[in-house]
Each structure stands twice: as structure tokens, then as C-alpha cells.
N, C-alpha and C positions, 0 to 999 in steps of 0.2 A: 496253284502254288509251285508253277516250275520256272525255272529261271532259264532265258536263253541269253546267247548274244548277239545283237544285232548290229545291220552297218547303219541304217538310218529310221528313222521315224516321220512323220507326218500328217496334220490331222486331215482324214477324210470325211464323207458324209454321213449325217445320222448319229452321230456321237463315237465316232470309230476311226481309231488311229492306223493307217498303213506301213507296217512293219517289214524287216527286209534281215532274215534271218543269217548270220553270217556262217556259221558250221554245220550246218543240221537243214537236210528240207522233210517234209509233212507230206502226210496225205497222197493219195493213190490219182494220177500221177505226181511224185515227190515233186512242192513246189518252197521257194524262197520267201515269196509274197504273200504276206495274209493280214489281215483286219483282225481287229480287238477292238470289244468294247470297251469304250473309255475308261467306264468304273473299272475294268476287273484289270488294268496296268497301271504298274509302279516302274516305270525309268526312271534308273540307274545310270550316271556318266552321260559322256557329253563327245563330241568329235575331238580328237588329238590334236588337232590345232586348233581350240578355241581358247585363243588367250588373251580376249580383248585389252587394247591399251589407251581406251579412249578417254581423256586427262580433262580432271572436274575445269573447268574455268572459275575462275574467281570472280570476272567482270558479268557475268548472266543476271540479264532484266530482271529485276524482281520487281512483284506487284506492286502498282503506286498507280494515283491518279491519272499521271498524265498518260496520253496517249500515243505509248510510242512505235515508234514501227509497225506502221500497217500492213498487214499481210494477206492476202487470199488463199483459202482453203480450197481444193478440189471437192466440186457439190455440197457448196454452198456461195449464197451469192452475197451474204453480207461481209462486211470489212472486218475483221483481227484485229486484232493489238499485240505487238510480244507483251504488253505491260498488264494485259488484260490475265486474271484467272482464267482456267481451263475449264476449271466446273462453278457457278454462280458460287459466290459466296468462298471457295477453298483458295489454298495455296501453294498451286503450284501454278508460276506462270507460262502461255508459249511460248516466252523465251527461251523455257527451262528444257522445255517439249522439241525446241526446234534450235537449239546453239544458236541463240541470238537469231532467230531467223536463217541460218547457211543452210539449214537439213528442211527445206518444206516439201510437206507431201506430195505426189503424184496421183494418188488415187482418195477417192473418200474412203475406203475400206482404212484405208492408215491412219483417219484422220478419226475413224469411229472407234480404232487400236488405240488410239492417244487418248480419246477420254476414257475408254473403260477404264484403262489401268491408273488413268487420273483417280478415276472414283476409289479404285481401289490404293492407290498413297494415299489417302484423306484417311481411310481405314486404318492402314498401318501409323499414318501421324498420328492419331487419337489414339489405337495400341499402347504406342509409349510416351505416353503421359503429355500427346502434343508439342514432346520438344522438335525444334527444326531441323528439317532433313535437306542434305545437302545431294542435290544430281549431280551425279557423274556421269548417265548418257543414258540420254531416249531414245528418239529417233533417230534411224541410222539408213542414210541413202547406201543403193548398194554397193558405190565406190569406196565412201568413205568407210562403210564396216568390213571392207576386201583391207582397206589401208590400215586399221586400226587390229586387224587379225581375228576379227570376231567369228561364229560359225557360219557355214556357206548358208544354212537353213535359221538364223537369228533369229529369235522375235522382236529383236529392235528395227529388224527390217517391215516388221507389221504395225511397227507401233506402241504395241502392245504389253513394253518390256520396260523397266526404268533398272539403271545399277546407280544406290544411293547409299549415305552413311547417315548416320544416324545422331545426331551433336550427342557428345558422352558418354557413347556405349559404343563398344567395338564391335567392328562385322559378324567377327564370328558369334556372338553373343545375338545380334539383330537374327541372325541368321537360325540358331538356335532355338529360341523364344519363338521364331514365326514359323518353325516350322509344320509341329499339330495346326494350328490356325488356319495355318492359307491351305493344309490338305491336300486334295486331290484337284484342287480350284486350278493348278499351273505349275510352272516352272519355281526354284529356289537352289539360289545355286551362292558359295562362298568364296571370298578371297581375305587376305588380309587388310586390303584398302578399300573395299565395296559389298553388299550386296547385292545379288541379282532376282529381281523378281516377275513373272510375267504371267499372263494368263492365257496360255493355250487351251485352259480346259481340260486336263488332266494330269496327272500324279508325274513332276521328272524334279531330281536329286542329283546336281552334282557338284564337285569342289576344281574349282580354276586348279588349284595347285602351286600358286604364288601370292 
């Protein structure tokens, strides 16, 4: 139960996030650097410039028969569709995942970021009452979240991150309501025009501030 403060976070192996204490070192000889196990941290705030501005589009593929935009996935060999769901059966399409196809993965790790967090919108859809939820940004290549002002360390840079609104309930309220829910499951973070949600796998809190 002691509170530090730190300049960065990140998760390492084993369930243990690597911390990097900003005023204060530890331990004989005094060090910066130390591991926490996932359960026993709760991060608080976010880096001083994370103030992403990446702007919902209107025009994003949404699911429908046809097959449009074929895309290729890093490790895997079969063809995409931006028009195609992400998870059999739900609704979010990779259009939604990949701004119309501009942001495609480089690695499969990002592309195993995109379904998890897929599974988990299908969650938060059914939460509130199935009504539909609008993305404001998924995936984020590491140019364009440098250009958009996002964190040097994002989880949209993994994938794994969606910022969405929620038709007839405002952020701060989505944000609210999910927060006991998603737990220690990841990230939740608020603004006035989006939510942010993602799944690094342990407990982090913060408010954009606009």
C-alpha cells in the first residue's frame, strides 16, 4: 500500500511489470529499476504528452457481405476483408481495426493485440445493452501515433487498445460503469469525446484532461 512515482512502466516476464522510480531508489545497492507483480500494481496517470488526436472517420467499412479490400495479415496466409468481422460472428470490422486498411500490421504479435481486444469490445458491446459503438482508433503504426500525439509506449501501438464512444451515453459515464468490470484486466483511461481501453494485463487509471 505505498504509493511511488514513477517515469515509466512496462510489462516484463512472468506477469511483472518493469518500473523505473522517479524520486526515491531501493534496496542496498540503491536501485531505480524494479519488477512488480502484476496483481499487487495499480497505475495511476499516464506520460505528459499523451494527448492523442486521432479523429473518428465517418466513412469506415462497416460489416456487409461484400468483400471488400483484401488485405494480408503478418503470419497468416489466408486473405482479409476490411469488410469481414474480426471475431466470427461480432462487430467490429478490420476496417474499423486498420482505418480503412492505411494502418496494417507489421508483425503477428499486433495482429493477435487486435483480436484480443476485439473479443473484449464484443464484451463491453453486450455490457451496454448491445447498443453500437463508434471507433475512434485502433491501431496505430508508429508514425502515425508520433503524428496524432499519442504515448511514446501506446497500446495502440500493440494492437491491443481501441478509443470508442458509446451511441447515447457519454465517455465519462462509459468510462465510469466499466471501470470495477474490466479491473485489473488493463488500461482505462477518459476524455470528453472517447474512451480508452486496452489490455496490457494489469490495473492503469488515467484522465487525458480534455
Amino acid at each position: 500500500d505505498t504509493e511511488f512515482e514513477i517515469t515509466s512502466d512496462q510489462l516484463a516476464e512472468n506477469k511483472h511489470i518493469q518500473i523505473v522510480l522517479a524520486n526515491v531508489a531501493l534496496g542496498t545497492p540503491p536501485r531505480k529499476t524494479w519488477y512488480v507483480f502484476c496483481d499487487h500494481v495499480e497505475i495511476e496517470g499516464s506520460e505528459p504528452d499523451n494527448a492523442p488526436k486521432d479523429e473518428q472517420q465517418s466513412d469506415l467499412i462497416k460489416i456487409n457481405p461484400d468483400k471488400t479490400g483484401p488485405i494480408q495479415l503478418p503470419g497468416y496466409d489466408k486473405t482479409f476483408y476490411l469488410s469481414e468481422p474480426i471475431i466470427a460472428g461480432g462487430h467490429f470490422s478490420w476496417a474499423e481495426a486498420t482505418k480503412n486498411g492505411t494502418r496494417i500490421p507489421t508483425d503477428k504479435s499486433i495482429v493477435e493485440g487486435i483480436l484480443k481486444i476485439a473479443e473484449v469490445m464484443e464484451e463491453v458491446r453486450e455490457y451496454f445493452g448491445n447498443r453500437p459503438i463508434l471507433v475512434h482508433s485502433w491501431y496505430r503504426d508508429p508514425v502515425t501515433n508520433r503524428k496524432v500525439g499519442g504515448a511514446t509506449r501506446s497500446r495502440h501501438l500493440s494492437g491491443d487498445a481501441v478509443d470508442f464512444v458509446v451511441e447515447g451515453i457519454s465517455p465519462m459515464s462509459v468510462n465510469k460503469r466499466l471501470d470495477s468490470w474490466w479491473g485489473s484486466r488493463g488500461g482505462l483511461a477518459s476524455a470528453t469525446c472517447f474512451t480508452h481501453i486496452d489490455a496490457r494485463g494489469h490495473r492503469a487509471r488515467w484522465s487525458y484532461g480534455f
